[in-house]
N, CA, C and O atoms as a GROMACS GRO file, in nm:
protein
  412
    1UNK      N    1   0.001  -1.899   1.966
    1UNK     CA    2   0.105  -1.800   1.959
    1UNK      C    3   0.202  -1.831   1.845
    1UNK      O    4   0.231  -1.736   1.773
    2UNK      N    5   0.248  -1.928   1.823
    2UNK     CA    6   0.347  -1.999   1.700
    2UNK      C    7   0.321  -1.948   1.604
    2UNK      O    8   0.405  -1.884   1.541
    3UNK      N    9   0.159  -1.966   1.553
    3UNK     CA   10   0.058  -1.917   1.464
    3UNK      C   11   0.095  -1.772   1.464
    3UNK      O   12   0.156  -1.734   1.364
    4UNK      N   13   0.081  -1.719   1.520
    4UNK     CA   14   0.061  -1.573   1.470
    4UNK      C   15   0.238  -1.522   1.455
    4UNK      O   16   0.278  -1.424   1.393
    5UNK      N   17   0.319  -1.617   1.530
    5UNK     CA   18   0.453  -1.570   1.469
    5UNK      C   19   0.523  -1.586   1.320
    5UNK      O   20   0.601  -1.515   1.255
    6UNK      N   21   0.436  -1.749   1.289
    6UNK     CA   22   0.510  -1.799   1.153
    6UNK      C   23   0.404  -1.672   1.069
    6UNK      O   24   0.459  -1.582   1.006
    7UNK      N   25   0.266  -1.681   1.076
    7UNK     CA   26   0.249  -1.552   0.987
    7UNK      C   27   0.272  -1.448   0.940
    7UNK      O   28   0.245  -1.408   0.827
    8UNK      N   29   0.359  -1.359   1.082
    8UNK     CA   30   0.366  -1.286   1.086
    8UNK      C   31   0.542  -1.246   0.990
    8UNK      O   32   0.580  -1.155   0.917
    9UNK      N   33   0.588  -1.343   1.030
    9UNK     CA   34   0.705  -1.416   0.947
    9UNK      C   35   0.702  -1.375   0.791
    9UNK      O   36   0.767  -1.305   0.714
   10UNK      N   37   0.581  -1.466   0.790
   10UNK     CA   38   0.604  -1.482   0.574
   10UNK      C   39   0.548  -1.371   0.596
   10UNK      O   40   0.643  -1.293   0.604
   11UNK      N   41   0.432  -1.301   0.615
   11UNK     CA   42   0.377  -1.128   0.550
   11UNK      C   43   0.500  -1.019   0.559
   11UNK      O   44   0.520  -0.915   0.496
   12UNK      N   45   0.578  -1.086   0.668
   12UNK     CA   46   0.730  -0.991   0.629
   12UNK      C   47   0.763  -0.994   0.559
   12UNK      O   48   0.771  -0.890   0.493
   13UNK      N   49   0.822  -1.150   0.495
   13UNK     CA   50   0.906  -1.150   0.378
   13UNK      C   51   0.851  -1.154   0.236
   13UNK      O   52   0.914  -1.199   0.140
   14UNK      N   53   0.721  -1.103   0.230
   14UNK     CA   54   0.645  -1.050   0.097
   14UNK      C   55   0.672  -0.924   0.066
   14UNK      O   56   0.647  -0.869  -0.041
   15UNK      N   57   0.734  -0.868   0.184
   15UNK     CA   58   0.691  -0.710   0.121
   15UNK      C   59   0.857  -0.652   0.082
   15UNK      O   60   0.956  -0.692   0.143
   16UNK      N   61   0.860  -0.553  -0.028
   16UNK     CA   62   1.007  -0.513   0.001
   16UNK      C   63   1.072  -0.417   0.075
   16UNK      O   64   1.184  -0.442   0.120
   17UNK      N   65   1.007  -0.290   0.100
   17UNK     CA   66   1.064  -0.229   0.143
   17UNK      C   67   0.982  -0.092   0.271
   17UNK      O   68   0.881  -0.054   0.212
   18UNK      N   69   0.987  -0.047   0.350
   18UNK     CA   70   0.937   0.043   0.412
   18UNK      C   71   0.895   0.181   0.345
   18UNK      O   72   0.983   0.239   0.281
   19UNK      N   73   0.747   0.251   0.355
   19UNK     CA   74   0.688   0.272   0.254
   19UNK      C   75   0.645   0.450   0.321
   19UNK      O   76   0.526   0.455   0.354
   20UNK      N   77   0.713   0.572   0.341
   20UNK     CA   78   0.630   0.657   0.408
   20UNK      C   79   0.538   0.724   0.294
   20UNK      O   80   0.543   0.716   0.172
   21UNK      N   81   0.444   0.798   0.389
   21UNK     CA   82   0.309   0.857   0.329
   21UNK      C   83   0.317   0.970   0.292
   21UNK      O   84   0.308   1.035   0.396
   22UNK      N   85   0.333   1.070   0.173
   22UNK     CA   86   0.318   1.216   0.177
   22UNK      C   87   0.150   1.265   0.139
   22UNK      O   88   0.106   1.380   0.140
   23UNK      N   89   0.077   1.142   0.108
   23UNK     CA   90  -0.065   1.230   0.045
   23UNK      C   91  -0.162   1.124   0.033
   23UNK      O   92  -0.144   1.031  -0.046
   24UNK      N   93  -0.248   1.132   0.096
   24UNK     CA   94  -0.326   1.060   0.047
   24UNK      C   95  -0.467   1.139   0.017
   24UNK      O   96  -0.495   1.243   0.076
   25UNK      N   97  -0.537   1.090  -0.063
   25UNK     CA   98  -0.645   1.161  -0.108
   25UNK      C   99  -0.759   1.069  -0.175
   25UNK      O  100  -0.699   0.981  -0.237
   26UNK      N  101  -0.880   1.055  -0.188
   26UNK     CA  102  -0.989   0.992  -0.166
   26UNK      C  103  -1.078   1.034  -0.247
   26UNK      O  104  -1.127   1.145  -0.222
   27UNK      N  105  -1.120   0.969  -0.353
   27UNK     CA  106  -1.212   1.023  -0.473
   27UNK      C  107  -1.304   0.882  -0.476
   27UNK      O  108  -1.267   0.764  -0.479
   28UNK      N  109  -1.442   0.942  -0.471
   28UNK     CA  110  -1.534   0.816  -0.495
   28UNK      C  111  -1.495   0.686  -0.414
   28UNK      O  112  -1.449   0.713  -0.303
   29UNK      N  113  -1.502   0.569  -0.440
   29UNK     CA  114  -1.426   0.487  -0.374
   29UNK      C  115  -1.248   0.407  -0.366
   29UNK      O  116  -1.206   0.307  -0.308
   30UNK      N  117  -1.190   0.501  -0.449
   30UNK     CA  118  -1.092   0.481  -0.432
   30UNK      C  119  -0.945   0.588  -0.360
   30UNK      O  120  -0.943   0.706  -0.396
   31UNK      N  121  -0.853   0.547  -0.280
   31UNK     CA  122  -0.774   0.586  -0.209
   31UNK      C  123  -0.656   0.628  -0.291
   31UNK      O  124  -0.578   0.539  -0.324
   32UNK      N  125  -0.630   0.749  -0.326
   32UNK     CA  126  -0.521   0.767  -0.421
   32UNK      C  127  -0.374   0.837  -0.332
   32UNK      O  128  -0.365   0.959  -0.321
   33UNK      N  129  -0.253   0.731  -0.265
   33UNK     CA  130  -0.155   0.744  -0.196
   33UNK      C  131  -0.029   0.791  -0.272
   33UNK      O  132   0.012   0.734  -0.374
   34UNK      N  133   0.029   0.899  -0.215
   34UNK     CA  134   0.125   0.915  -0.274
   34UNK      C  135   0.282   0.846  -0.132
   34UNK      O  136   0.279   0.852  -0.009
   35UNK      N  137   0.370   0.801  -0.205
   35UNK     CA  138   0.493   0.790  -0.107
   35UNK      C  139   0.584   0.877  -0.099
   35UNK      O  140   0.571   0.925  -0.212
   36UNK      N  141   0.693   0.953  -0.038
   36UNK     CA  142   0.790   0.996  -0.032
   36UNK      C  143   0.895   0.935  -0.117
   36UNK      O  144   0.945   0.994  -0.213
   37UNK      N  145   0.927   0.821  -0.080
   37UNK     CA  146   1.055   0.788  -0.144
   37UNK      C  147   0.998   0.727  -0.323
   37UNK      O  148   0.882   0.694  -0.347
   38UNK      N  149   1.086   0.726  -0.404
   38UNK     CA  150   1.078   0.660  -0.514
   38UNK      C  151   1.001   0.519  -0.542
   38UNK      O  152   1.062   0.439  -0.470
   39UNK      N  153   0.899   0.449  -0.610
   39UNK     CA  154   0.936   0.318  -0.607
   39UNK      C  155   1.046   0.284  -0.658
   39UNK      O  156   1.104   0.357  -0.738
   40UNK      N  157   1.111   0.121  -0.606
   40UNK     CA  158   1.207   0.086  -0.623
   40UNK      C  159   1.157  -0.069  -0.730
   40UNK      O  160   1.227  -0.121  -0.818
   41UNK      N  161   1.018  -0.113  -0.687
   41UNK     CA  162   1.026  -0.272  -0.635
   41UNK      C  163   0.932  -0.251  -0.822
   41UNK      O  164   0.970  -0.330  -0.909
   42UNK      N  165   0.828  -0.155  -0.860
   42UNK     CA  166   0.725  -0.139  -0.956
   42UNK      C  167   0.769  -0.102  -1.101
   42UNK      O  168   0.806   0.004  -1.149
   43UNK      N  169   0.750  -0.230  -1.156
   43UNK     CA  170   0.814  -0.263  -1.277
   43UNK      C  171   0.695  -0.253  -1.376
   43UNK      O  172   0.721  -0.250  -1.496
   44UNK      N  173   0.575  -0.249  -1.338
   44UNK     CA  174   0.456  -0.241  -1.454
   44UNK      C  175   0.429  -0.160  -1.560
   44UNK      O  176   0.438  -0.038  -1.546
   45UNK      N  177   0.398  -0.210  -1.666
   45UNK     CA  178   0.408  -0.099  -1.767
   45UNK      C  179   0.321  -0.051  -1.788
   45UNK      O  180   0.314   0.022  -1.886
   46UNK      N  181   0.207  -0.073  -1.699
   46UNK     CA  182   0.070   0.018  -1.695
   46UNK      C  183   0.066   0.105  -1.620
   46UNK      O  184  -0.047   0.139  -1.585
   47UNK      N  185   0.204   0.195  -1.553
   47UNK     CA  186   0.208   0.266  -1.464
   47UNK      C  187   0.224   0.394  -1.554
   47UNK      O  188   0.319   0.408  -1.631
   48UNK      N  189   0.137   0.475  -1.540
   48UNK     CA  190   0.205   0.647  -1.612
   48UNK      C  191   0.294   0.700  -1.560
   48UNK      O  192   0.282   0.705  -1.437
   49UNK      N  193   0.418   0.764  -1.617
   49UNK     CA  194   0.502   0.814  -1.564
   49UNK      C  195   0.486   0.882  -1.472
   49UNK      O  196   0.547   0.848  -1.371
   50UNK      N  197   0.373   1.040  -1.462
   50UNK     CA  198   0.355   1.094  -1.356
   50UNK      C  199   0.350   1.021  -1.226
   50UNK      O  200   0.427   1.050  -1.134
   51UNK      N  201   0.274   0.941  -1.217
   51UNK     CA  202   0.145   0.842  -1.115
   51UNK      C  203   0.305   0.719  -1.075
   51UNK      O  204   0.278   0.601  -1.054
   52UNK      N  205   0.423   0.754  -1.071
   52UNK     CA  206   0.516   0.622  -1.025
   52UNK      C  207   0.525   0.621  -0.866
   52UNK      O  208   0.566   0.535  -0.789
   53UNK      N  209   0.475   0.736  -0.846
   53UNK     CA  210   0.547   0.742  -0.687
   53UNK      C  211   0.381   0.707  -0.639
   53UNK      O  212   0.389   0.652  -0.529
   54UNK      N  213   0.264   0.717  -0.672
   54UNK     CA  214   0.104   0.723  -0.641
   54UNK      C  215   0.087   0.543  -0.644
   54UNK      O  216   0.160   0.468  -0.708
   55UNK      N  217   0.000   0.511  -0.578
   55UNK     CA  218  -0.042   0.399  -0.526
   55UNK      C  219  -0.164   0.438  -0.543
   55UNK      O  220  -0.198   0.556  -0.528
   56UNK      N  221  -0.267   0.315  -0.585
   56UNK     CA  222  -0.470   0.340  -0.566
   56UNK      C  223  -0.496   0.215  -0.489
   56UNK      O  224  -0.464   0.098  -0.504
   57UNK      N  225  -0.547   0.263  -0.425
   57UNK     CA  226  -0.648   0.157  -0.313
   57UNK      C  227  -0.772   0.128  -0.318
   57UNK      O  228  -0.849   0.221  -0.294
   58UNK      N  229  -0.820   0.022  -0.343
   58UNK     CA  230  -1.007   0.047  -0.402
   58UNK      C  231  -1.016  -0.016  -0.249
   58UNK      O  232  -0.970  -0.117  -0.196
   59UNK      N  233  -1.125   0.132  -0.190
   59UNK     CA  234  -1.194   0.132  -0.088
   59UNK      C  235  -1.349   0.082  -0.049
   59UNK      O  236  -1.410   0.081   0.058
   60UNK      N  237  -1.390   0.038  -0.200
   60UNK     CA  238  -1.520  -0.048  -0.174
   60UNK      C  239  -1.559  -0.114  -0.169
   60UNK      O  240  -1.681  -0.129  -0.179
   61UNK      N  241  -1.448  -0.221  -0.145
   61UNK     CA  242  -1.442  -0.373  -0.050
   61UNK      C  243  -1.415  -0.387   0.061
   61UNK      O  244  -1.380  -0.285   0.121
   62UNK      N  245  -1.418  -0.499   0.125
   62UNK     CA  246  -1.445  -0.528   0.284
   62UNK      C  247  -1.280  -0.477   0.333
   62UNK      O  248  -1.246  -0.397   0.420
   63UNK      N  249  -1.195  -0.565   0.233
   63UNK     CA  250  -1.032  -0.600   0.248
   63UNK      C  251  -1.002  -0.458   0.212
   63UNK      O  252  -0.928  -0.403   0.294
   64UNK      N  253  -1.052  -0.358   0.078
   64UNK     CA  254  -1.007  -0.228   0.114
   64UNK      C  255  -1.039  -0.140   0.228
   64UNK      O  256  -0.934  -0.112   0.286
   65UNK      N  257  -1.118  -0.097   0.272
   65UNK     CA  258  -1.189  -0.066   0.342
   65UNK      C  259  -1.025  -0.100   0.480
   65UNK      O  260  -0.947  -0.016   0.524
   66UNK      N  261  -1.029  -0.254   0.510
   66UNK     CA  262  -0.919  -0.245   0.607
   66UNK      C  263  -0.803  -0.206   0.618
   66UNK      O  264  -0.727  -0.171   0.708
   67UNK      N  265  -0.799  -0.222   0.471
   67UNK     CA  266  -0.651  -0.152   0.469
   67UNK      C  267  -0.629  -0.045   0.447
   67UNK      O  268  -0.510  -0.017   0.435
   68UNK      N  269  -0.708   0.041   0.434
   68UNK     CA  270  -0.759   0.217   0.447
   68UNK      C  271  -0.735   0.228   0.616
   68UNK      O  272  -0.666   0.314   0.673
   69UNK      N  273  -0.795   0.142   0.666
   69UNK     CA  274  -0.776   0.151   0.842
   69UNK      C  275  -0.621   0.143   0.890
   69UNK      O  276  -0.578   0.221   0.975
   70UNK      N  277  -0.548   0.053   0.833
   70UNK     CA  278  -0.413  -0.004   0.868
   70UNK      C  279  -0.342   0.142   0.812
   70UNK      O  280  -0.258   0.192   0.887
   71UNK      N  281  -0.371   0.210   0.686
   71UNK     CA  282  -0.292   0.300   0.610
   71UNK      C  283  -0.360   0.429   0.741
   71UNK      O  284  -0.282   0.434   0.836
   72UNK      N  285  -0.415   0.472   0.749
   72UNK     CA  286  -0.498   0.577   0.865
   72UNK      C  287  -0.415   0.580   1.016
   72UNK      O  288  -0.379   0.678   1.082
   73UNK      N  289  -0.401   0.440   1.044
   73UNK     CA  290  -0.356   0.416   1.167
   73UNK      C  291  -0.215   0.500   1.150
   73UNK      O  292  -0.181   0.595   1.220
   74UNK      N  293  -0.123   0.429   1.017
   74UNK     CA  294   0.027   0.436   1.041
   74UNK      C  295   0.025   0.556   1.027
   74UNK      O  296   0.119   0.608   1.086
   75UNK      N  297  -0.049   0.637   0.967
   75UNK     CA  298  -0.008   0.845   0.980
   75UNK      C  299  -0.026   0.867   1.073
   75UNK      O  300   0.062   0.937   1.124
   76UNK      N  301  -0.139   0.831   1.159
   76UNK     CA  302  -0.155   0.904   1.285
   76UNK      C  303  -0.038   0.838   1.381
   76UNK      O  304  -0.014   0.902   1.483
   77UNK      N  305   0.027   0.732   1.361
   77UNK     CA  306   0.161   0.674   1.455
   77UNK      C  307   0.241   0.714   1.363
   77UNK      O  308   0.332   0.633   1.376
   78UNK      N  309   0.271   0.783   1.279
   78UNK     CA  310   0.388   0.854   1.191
   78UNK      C  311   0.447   0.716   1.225
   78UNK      O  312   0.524   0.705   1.320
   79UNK      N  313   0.410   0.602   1.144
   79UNK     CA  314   0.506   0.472   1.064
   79UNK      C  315   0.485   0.469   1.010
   79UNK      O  316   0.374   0.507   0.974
   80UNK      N  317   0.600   0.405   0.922
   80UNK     CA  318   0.601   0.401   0.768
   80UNK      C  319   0.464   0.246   0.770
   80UNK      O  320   0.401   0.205   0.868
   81UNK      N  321   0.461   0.203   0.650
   81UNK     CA  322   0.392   0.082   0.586
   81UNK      C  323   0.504   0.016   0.517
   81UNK      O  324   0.621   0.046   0.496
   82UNK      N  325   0.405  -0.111   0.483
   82UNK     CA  326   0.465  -0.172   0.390
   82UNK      C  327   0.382  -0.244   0.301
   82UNK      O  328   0.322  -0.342   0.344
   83UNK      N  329   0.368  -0.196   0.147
   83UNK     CA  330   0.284  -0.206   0.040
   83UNK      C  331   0.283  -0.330  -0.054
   83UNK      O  332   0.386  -0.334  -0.122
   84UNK      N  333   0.190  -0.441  -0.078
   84UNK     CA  334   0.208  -0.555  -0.141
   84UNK      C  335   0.099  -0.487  -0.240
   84UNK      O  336  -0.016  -0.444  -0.232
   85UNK      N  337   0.221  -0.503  -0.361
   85UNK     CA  338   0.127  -0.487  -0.472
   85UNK      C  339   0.011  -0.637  -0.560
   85UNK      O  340   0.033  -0.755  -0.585
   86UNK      N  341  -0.078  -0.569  -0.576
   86UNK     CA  342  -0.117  -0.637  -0.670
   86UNK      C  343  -0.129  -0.670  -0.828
   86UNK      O  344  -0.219  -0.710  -0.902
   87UNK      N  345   0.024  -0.628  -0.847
   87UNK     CA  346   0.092  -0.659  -0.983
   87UNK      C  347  -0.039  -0.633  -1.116
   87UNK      O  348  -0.047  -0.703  -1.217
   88UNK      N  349  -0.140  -0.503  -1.080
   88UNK     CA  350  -0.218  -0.472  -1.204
   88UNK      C  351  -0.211  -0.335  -1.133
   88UNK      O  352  -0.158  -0.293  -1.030
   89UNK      N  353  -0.314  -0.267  -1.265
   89UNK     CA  354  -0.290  -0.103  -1.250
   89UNK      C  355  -0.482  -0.074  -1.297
   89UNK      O  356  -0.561  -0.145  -1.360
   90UNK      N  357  -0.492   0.023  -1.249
   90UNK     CA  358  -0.611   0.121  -1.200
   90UNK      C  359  -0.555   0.244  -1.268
   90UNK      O  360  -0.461   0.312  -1.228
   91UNK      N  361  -0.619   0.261  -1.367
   91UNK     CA  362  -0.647   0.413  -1.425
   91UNK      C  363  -0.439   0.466  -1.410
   91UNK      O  364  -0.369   0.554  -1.360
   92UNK      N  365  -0.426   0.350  -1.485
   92UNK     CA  366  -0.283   0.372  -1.469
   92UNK      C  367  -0.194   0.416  -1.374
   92UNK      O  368  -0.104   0.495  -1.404
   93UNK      N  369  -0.212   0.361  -1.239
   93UNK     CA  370  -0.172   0.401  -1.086
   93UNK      C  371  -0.171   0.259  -1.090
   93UNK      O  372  -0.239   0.198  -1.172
   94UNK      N  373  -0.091   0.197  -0.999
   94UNK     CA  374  -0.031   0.062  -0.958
   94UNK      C  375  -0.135   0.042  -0.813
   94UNK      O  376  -0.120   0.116  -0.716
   95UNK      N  377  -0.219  -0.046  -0.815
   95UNK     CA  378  -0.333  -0.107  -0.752
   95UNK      C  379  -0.240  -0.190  -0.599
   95UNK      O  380  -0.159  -0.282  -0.605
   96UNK      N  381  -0.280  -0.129  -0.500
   96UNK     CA  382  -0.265  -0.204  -0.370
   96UNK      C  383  -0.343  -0.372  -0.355
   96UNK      O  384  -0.463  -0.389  -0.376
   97UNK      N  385  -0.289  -0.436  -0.334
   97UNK     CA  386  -0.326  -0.584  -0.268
   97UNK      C  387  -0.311  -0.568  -0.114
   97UNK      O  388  -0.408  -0.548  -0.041
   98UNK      N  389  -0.187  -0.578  -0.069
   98UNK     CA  390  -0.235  -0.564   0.132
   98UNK      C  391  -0.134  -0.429   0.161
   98UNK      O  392  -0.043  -0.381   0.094
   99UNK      N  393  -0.185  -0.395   0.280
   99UNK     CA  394  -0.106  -0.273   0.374
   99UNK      C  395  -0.062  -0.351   0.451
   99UNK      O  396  -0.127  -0.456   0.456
  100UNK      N  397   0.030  -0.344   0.520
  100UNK     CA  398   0.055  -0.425   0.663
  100UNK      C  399   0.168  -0.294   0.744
  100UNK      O  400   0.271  -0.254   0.689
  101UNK      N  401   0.126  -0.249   0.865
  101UNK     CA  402   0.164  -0.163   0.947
  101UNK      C  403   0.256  -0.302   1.042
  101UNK      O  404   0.210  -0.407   1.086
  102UNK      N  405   0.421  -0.239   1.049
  102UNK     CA  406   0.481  -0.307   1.181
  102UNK      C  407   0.571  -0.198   1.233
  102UNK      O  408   0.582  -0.087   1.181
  103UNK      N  409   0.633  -0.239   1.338
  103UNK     CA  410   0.717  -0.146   1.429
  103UNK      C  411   0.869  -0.146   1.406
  103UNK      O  412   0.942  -0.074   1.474
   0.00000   0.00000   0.00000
């Protein structure tokens, strides 16, 4: 039990901020998310202006694939997420590293 608290701990304090969903949409294997609010935290300069508020998720790995599940879950429980980037960019859209859904 300790275990799953101290984890649960640091994957908190990785992420910055609470993340809601207005769109998501699904081309080939990748997950193309849009958010409601602004980013705040995405400083990359491989981001296109349009594509700031859009997130890509590559869905044809094991780890995407789950976090397509975690992102699925939180719409259907209307919660927000919380998005750890992986500080590179995809077709100039800012590339997901983890989802993590909390309450």
């Amino acid at each position: 039990m300790r275990k799953f608290i101290l984890l649960n701990s640091l994957f908190a304090a990785t992420f910055s901020h609470a993340v809601t969903i207005s769109e998501v949409k699904v081309e080939e294997t990748y997950a193309y998310i849009t958010q409601k609010e602004p980013k705040t935290s995405s400083q990359l300069a491989c981001v296109t202006e349009p594509d700031k508020p859009v997130w890509i998720l590559d869905i044809g790995s094991e780890r995407g694939r789950g976090n397509y599940v975690l992102l699925t879950t939180a719409i259907a429980l209307n919660k927000p997420i919380h998005i750890d980037s992986a500080n590179e960019c995809q077709f100039g859209i800012e590339l997901i590293k983890t989802i993590a859904l909390f309450n």
